[in-house]
C-alpha positions as CSV (number, residue, x, y, z in Angstrom):
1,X,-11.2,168.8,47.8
2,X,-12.5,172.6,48.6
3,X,-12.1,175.7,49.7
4,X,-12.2,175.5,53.8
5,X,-11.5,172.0,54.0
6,X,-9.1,171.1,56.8
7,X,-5.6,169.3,55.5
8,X,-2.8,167.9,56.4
9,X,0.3,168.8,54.2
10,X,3.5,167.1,54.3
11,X,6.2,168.1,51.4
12,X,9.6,170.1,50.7
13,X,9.0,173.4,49.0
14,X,10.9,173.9,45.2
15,X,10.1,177.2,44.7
16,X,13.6,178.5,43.3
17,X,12.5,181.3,46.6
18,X,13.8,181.9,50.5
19,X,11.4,179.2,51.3
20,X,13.1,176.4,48.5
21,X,14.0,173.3,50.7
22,X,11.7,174.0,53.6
23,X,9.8,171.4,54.5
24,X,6.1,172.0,55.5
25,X,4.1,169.7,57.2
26,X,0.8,169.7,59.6
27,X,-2.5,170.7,59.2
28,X,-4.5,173.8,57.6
29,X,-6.9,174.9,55.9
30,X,-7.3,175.0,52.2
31,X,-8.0,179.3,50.8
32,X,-7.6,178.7,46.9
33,X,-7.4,176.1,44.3
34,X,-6.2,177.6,40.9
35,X,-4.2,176.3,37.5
36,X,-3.9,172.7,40.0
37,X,-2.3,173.9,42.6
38,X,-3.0,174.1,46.6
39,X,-3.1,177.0,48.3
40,X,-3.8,177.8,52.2
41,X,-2.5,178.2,55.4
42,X,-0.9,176.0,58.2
43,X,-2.4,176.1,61.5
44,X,0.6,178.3,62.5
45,X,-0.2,181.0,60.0
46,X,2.4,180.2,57.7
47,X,1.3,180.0,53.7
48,X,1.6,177.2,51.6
49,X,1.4,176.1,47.8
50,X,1.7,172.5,46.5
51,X,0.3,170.1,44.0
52,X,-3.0,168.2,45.1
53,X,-1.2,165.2,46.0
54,X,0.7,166.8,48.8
55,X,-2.6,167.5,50.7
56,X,-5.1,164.8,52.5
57,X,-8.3,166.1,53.4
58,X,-9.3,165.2,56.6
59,X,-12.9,164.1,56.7
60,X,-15.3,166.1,58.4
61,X,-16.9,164.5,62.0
62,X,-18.0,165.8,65.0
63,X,-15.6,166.9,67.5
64,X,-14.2,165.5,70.3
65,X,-16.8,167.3,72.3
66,X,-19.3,165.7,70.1
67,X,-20.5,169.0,68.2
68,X,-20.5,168.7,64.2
69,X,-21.5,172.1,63.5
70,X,-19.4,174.2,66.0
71,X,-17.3,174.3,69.4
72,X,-15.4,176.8,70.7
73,X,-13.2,174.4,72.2
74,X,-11.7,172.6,69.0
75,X,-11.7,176.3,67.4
76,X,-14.3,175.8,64.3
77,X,-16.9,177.2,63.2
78,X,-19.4,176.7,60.2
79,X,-20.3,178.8,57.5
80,X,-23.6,177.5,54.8
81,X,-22.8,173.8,56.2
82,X,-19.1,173.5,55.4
83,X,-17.3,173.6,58.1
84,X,-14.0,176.6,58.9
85,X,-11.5,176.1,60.7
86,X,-10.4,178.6,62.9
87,X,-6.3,178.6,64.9
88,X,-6.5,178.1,68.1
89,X,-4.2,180.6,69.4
């Protein structure tokens, strides 16, 4: 697990904030990993933080247009071989 991987999260927030109860799941992209925590973005924009298990990486593969490095299609890009997801909007 790294920085830019794409994940899919699926868990309940206890965060003793506004967003305590709220359930967050799809997939995003990982930004930070820091004191064993999670933290990144949901393809929607919204922010998360959770605990490592919370998170499966999804491997990396070409596309469905067959392109492993880029395609402006799927909306990702590559950046010194790993690849970045980009929100398709």
């Amino acid at each position: 697990m790294q920085v830019g991987n794409c994940v899919k999260v699926d868990f309940t927030s206890e965060s003793s904030t506004e967003f305590s109860g709220t359930r967050f799941t799809g997939r995003g992209a990982i930004d930070r990993l820091e004191d064993g925590r999670v933290f990144g973005h949901l393809d929607d924009g919204r922010p998360f933080m959770c605990f490592p298990d919370d998170v499966e990486v999804i491997p990396v593969e070409a596309c469905e247009h067959g392109y492993d490095v880029a395609c402006l299609l799927c909306g990702f890009g590559s950046t010194d071989g790993e690849r970045v997801w980009h929100s398709k909007k």
